[in-house]
N, C-alpha and C positions, 0 to 999 in steps of 0.2 A: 843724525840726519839733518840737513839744512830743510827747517820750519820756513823758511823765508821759499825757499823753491819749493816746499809744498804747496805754501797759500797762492804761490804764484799759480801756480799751475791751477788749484781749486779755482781760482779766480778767472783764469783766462777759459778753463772749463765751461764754467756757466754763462761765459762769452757767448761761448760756440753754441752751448746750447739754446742759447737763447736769440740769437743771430739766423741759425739752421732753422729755430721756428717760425721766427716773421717773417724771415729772406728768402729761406729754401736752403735746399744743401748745396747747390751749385755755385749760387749767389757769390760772387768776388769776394765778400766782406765776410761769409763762411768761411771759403776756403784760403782764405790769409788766416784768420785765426785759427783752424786747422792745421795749417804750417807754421805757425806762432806756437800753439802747442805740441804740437811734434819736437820741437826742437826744446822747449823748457824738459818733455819727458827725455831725452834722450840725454842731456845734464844728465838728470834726475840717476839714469842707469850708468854713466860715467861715473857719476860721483860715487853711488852706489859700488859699482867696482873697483874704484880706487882704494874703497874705504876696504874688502875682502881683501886686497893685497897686502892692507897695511897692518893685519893683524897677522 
């Protein structure tokens, strides 16, 4: 498994959540990093299936 797309994700995580707390969940600067990490998890299940095909 790619550790670097892990932490990413950890990372951009506690963005969100920390963004969602001060901002709100509405707040633009939420819901970009919400679609920031939508798309690192969705890598994450790509790669993830690439990797079930290749065995």
């Amino acid at each position: 498994m790619d550790d670097r797309l892990l932490t990413q994700i950890e990372r951009k995580r506690m963005e969100l959540i920390t963004a969602g707390l001060s901002k709100g969940f509405t707040d633009a600067l939420t819901v970009k990093l919400s679609t920031e990490l939508d798309h690192l998890l969705n890598q994450l299940t790509k790669n993830s299936e690439l990797a079930s095909y290749q065995h």
